[in-house]
Structure formats: C-alpha cells, structure tokens
mmCIF file as gemmi writes it, N, C-alpha and C atoms, coordinates in Angstrom:
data_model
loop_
_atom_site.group_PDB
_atom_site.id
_atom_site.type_symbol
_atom_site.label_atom_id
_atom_site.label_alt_id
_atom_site.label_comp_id
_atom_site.label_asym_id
_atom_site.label_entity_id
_atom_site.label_seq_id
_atom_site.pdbx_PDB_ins_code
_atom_site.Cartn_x
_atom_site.Cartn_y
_atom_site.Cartn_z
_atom_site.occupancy
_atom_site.B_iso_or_equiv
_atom_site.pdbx_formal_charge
_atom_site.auth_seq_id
_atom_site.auth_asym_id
_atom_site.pdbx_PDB_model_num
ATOM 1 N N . UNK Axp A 1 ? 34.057 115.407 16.954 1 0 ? 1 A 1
ATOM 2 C CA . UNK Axp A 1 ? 34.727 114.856 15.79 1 0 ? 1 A 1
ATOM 3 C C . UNK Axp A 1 ? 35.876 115.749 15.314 1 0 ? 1 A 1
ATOM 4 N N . UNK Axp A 2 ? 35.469 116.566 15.342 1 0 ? 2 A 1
ATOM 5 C CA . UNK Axp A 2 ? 37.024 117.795 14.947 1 0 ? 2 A 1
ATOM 6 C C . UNK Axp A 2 ? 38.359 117.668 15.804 1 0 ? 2 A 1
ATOM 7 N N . UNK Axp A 3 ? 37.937 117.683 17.002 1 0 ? 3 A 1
ATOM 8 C CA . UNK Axp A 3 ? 39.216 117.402 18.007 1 0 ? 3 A 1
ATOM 9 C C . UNK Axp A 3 ? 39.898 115.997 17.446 1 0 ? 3 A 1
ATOM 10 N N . UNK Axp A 4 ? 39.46 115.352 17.154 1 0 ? 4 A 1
ATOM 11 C CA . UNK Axp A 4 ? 39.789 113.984 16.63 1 0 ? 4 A 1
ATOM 12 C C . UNK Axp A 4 ? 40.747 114.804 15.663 1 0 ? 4 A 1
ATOM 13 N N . UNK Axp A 5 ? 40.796 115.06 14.538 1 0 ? 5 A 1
ATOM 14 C CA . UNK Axp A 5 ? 41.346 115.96 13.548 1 0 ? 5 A 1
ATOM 15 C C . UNK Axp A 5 ? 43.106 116.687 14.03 1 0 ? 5 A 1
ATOM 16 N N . UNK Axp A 6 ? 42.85 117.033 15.257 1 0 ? 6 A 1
ATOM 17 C CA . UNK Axp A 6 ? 44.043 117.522 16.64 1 0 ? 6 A 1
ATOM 18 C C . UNK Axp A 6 ? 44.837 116.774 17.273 1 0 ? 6 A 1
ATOM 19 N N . UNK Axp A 7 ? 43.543 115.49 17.868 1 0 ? 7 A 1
ATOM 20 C CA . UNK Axp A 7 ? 44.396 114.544 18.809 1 0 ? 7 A 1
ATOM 21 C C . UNK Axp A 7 ? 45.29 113.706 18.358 1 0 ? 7 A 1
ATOM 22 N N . UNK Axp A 8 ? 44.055 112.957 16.996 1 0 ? 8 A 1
ATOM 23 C CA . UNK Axp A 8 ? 45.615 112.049 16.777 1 0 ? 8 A 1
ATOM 24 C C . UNK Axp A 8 ? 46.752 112.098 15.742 1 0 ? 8 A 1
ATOM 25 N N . UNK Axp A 9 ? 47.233 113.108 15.044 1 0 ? 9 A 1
ATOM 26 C CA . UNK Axp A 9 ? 48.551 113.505 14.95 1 0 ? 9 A 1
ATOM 27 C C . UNK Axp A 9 ? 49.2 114.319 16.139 1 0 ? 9 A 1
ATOM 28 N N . UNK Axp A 10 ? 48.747 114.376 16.501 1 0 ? 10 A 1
ATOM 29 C CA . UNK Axp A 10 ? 49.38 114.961 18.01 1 0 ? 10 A 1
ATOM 30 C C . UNK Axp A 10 ? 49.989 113.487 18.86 1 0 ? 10 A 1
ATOM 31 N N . UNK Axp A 11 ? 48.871 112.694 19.092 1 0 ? 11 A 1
ATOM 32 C CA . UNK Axp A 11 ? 49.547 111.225 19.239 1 0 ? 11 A 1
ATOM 33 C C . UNK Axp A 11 ? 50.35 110.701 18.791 1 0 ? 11 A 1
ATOM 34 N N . UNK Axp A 12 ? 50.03 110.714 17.518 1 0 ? 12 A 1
ATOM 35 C CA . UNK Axp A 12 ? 51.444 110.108 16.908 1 0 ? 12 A 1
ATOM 36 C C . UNK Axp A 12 ? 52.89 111.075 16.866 1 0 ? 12 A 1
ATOM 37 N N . UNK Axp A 13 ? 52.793 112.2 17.019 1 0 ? 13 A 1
ATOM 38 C CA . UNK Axp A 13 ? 53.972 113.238 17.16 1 0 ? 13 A 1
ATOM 39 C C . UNK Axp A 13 ? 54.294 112.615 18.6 1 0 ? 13 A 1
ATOM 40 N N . UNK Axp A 14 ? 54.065 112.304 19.722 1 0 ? 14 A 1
ATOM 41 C CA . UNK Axp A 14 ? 54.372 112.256 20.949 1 0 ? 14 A 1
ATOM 42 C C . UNK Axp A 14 ? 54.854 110.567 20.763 1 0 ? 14 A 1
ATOM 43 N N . UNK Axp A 15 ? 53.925 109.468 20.176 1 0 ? 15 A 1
ATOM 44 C CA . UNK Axp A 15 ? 54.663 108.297 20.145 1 0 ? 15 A 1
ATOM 45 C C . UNK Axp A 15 ? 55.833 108.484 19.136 1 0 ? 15 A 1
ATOM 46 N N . UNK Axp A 16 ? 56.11 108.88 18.133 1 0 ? 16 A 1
ATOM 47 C CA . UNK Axp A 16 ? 57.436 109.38 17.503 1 0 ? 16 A 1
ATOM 48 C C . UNK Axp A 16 ? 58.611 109.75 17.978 1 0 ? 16 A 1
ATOM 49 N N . UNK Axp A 17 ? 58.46 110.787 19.247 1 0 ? 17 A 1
ATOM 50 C CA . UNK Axp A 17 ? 59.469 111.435 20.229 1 0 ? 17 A 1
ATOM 51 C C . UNK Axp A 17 ? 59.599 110.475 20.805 1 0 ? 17 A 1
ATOM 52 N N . UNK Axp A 18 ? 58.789 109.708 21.157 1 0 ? 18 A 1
ATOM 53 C CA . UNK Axp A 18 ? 58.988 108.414 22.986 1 0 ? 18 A 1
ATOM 54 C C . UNK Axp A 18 ? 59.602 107.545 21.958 1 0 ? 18 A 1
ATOM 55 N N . UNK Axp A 19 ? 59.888 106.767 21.083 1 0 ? 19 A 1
ATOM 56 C CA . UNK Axp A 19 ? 60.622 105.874 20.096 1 0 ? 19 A 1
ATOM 57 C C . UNK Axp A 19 ? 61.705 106.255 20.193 1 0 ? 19 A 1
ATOM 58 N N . UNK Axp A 20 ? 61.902 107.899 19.34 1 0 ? 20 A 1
ATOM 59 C CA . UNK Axp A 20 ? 63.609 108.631 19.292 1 0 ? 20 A 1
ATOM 60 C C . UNK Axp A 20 ? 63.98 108.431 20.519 1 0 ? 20 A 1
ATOM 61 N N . UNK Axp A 21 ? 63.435 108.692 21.422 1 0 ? 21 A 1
ATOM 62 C CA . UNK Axp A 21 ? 64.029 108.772 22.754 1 0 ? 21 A 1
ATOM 63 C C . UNK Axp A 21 ? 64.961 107.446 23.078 1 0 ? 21 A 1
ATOM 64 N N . UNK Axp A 22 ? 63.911 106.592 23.026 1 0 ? 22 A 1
ATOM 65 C CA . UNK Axp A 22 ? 64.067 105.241 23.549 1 0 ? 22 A 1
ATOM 66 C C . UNK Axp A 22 ? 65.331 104.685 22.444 1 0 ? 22 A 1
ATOM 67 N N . UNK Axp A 23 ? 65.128 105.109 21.347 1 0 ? 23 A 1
ATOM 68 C CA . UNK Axp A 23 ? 66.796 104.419 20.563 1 0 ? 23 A 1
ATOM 69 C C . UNK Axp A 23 ? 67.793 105.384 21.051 1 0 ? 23 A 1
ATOM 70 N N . UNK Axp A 24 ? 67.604 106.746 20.908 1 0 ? 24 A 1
ATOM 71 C CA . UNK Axp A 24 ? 68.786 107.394 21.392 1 0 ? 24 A 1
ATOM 72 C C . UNK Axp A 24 ? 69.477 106.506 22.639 1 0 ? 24 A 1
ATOM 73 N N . UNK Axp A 25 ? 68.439 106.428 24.019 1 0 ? 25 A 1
ATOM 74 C CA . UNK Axp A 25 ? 69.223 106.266 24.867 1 0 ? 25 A 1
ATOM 75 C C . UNK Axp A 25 ? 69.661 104.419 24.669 1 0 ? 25 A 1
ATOM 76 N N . UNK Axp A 26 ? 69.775 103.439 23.848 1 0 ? 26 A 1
ATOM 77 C CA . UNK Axp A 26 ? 69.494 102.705 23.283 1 0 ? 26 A 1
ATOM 78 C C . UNK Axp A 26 ? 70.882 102.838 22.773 1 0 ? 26 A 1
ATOM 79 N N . UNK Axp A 27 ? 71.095 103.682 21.864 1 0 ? 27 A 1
ATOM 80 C CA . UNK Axp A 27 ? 72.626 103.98 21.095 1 0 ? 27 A 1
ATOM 81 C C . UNK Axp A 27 ? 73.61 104.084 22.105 1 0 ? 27 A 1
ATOM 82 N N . UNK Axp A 28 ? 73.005 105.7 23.077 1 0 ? 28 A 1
ATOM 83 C CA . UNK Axp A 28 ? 74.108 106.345 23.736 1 0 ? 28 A 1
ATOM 84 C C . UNK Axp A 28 ? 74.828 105.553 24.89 1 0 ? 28 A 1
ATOM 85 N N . UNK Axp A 29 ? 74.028 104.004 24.942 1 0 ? 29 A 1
ATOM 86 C CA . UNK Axp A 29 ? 74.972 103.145 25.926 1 0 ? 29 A 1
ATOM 87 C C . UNK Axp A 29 ? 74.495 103.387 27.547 1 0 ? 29 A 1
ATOM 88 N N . UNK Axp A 30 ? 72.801 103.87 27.398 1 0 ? 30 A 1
ATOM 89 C CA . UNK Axp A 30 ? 72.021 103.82 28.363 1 0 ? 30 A 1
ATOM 90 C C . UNK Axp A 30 ? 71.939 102.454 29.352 1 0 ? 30 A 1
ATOM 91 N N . UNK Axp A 31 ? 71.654 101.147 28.648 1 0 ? 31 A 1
ATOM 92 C CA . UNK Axp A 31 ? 71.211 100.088 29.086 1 0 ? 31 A 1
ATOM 93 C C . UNK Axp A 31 ? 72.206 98.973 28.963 1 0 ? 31 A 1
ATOM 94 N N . UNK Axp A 32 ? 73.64 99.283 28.677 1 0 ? 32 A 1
ATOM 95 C CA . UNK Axp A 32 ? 74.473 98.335 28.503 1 0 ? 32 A 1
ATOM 96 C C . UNK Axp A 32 ? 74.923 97.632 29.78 1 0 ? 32 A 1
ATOM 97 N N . UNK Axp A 33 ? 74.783 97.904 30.595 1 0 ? 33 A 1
ATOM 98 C CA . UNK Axp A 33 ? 75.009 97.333 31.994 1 0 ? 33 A 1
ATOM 99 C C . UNK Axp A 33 ? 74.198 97.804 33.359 1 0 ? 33 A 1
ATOM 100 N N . UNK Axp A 34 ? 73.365 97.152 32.762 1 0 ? 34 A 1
ATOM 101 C CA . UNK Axp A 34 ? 72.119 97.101 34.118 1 0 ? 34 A 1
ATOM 102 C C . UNK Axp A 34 ? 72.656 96.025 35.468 1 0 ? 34 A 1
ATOM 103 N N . UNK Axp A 35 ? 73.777 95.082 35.351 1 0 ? 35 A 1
ATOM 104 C CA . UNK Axp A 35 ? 73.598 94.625 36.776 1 0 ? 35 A 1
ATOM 105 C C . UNK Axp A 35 ? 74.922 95.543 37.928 1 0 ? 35 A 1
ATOM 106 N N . UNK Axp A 36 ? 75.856 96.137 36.835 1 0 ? 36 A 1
ATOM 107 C CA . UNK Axp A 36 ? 76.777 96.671 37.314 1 0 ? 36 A 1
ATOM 108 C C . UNK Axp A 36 ? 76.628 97.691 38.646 1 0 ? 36 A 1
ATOM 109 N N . UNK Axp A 37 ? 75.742 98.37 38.675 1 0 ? 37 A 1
ATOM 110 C CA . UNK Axp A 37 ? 75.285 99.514 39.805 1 0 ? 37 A 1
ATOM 111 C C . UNK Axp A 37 ? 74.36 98.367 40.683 1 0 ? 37 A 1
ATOM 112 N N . UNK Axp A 38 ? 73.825 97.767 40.562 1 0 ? 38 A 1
ATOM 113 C CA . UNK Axp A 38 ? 72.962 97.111 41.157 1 0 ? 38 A 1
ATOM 114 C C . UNK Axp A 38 ? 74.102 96.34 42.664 1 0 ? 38 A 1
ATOM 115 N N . UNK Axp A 39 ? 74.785 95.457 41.846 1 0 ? 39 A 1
ATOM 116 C CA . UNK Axp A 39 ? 75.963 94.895 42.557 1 0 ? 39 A 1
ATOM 117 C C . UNK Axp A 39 ? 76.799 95.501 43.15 1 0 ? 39 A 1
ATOM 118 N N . UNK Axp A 40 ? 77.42 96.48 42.634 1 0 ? 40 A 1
ATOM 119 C CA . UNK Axp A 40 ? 78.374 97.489 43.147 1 0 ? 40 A 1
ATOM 120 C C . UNK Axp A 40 ? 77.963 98.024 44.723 1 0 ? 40 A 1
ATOM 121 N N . UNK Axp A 41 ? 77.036 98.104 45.021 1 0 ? 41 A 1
ATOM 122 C CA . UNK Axp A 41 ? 76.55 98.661 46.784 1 0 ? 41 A 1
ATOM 123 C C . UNK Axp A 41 ? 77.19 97.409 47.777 1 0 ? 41 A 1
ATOM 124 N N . UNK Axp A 42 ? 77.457 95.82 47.251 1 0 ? 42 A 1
ATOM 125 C CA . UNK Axp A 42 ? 77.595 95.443 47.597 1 0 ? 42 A 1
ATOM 126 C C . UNK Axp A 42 ? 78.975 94.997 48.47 1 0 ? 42 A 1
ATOM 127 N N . UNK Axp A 43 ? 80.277 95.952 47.16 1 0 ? 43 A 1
ATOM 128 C CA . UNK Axp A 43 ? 81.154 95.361 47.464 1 0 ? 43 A 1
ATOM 129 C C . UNK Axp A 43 ? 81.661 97.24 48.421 1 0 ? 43 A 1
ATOM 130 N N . UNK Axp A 44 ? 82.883 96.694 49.058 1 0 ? 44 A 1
ATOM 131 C CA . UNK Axp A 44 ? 83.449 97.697 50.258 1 0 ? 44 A 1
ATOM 132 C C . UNK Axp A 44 ? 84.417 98.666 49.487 1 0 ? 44 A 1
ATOM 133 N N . UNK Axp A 45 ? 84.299 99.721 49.522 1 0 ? 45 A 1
ATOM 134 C CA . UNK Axp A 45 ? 85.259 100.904 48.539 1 0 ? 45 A 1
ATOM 135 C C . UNK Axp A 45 ? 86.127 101.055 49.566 1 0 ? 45 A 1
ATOM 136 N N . UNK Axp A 46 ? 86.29 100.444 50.934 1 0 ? 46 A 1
ATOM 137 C CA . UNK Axp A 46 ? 87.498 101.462 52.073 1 0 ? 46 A 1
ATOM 138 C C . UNK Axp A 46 ? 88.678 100.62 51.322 1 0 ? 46 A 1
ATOM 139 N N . UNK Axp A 47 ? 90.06 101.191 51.955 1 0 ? 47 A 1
ATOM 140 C CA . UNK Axp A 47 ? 91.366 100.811 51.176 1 0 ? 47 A 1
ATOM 141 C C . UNK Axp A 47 ? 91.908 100.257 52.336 1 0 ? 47 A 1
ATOM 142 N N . UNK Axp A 48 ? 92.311 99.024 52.573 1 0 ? 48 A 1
ATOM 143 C CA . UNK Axp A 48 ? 92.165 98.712 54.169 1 0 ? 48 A 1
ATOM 144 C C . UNK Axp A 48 ? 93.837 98.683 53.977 1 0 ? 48 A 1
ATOM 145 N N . UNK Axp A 49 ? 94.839 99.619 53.397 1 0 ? 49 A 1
ATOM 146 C CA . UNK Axp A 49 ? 96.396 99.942 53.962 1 0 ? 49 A 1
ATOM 147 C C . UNK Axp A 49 ? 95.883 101.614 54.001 1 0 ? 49 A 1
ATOM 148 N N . UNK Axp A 50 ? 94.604 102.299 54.26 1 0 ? 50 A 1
ATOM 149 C CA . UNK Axp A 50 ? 94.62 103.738 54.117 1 0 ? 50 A 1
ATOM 150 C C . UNK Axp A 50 ? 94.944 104.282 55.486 1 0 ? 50 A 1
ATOM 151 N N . UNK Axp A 51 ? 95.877 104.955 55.344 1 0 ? 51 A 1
ATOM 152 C CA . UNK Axp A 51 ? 97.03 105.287 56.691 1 0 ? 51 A 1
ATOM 153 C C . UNK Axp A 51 ? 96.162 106.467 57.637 1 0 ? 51 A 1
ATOM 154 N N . UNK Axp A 52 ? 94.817 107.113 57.042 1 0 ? 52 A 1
ATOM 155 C CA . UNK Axp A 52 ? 93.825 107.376 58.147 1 0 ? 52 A 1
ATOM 156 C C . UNK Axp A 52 ? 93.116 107.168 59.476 1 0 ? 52 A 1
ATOM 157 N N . UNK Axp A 53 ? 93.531 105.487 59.137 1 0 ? 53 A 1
ATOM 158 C CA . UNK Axp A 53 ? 92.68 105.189 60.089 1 0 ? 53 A 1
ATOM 159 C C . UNK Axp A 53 ? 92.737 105.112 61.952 1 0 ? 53 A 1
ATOM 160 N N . UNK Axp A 54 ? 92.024 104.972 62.329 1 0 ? 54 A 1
ATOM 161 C CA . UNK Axp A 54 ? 92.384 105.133 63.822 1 0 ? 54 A 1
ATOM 162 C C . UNK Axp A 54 ? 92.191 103.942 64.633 1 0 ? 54 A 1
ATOM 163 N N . UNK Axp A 55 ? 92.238 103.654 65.904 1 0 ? 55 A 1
ATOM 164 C CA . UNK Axp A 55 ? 92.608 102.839 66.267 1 0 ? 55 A 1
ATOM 165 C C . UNK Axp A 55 ? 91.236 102.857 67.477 1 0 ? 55 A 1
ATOM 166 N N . UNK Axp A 56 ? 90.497 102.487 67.211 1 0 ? 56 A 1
ATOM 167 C CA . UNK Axp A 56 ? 89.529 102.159 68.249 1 0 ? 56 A 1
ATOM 168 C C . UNK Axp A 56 ? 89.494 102.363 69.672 1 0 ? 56 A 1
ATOM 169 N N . UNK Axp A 57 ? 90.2 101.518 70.158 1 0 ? 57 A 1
ATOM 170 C CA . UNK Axp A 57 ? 90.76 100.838 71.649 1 0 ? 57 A 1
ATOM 171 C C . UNK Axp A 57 ? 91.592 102.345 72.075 1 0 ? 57 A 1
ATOM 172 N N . UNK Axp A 58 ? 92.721 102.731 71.55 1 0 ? 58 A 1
ATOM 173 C CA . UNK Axp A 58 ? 93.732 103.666 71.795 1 0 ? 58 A 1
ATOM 174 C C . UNK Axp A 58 ? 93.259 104.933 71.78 1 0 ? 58 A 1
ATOM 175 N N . UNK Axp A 59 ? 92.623 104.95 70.64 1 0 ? 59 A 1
ATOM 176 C CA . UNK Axp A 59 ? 92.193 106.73 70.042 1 0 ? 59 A 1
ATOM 177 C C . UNK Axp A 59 ? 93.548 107.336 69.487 1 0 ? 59 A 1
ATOM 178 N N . UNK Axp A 60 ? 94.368 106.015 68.571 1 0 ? 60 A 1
ATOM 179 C CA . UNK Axp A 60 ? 95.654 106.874 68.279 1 0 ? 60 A 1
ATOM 180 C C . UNK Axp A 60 ? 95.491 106.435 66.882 1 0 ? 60 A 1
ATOM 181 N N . UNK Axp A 61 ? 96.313 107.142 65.936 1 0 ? 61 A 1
ATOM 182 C CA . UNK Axp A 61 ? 96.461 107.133 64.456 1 0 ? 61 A 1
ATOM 183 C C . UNK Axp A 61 ? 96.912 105.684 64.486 1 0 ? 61 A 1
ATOM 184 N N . UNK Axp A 62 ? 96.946 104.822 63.487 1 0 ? 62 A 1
ATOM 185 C CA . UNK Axp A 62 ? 97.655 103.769 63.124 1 0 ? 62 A 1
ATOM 186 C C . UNK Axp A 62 ? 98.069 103.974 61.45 1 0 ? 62 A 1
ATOM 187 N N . UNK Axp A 63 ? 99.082 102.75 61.483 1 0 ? 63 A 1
ATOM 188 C CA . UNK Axp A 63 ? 99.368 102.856 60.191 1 0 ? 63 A 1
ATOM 189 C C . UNK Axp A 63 ? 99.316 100.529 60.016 1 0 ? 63 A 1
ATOM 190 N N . UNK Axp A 64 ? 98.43 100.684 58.745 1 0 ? 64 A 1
ATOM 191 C CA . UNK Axp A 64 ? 99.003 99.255 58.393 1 0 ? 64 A 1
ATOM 192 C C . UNK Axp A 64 ? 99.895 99.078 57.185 1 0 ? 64 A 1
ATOM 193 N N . UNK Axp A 65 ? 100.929 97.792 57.604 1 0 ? 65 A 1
ATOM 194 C CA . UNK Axp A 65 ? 101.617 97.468 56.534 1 0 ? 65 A 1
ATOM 195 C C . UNK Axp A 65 ? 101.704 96.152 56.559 1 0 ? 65 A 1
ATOM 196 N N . UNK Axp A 66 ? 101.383 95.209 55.953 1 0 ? 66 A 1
ATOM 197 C CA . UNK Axp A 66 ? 101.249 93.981 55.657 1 0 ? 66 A 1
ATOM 198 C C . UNK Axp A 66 ? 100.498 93.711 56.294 1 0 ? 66 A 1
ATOM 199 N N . UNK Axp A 67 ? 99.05 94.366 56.982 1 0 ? 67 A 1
ATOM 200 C CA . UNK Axp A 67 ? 97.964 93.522 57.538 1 0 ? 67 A 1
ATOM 201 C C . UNK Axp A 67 ? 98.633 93.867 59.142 1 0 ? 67 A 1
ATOM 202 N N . UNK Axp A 68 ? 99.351 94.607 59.187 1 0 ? 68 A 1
ATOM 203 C CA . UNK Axp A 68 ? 99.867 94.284 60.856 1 0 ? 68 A 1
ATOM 204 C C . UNK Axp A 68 ? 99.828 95.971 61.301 1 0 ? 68 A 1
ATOM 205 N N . UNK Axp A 69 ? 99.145 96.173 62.059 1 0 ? 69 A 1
ATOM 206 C CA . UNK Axp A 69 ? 99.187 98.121 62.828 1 0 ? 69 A 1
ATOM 207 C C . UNK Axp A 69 ? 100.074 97.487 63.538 1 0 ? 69 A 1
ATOM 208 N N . UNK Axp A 70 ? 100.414 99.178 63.15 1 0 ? 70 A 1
ATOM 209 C CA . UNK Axp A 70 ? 101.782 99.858 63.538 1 0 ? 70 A 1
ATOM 210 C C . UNK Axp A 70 ? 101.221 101.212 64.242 1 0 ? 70 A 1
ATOM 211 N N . UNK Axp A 71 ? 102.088 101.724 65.228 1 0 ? 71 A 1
ATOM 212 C CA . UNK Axp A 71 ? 101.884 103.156 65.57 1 0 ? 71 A 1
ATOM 213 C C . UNK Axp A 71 ? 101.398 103.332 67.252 1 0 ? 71 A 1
C-alpha cells in the first residue's frame, strides 16, 4: 500500500510529460504532412539535361540538349 503512495504521482508525472510532448510536437509542425515523404520515394530526383552522364553503348561523356545527345 505505501508504494501506491510513489507510483501513482509518478504516473501521472510521466502521463503529463507524454501529453507536453505530444502537443509540442503537435505545435512544432511534426505531423503537418504525413503523405509528403511517403510519396516522395516515388518520384525520380536525376536531372535528365545533367551533362554527367555517360553513354552506355560508347563509354563516352554525353551531353543532352533538347532531349537529343550530343558528344
């Protein structure tokens, strides 16, 4: 019975923190866009005029400009 006396303001100190928590990240703009990362894997980040690239077939540098290698 005494521990009782310990545990549960101790409980409630710990559900108190898990609340703050949960509005903080709530405020700080934690959960405002949940589908954005989700989707994003989907789409292609390469830059398809990025003058890096190489040329498969050749093994030579290319360059595109209007969709058409050059080089």
């Amino acid at each position: 019975m005494p521990a009782l006396y310990i545990m549960i303001p101790v409980a409630l100190l710990i559900v108190a923190v898990a609340i703050y928590v949960f509005f903080w990240a709530v405020d700080s703009g934690q959960y405002d866009d949940l589908d954005g990362p989700a989707h994003s894997i989907l789409f292609d980040d390469q830059d398809p005029n990025h003058k890096a690239g190489v040329d498969e077939a050749s093994g030579k540098n290319v360059q595109q400009v209007d969709g058409k290698k050059t080089g």
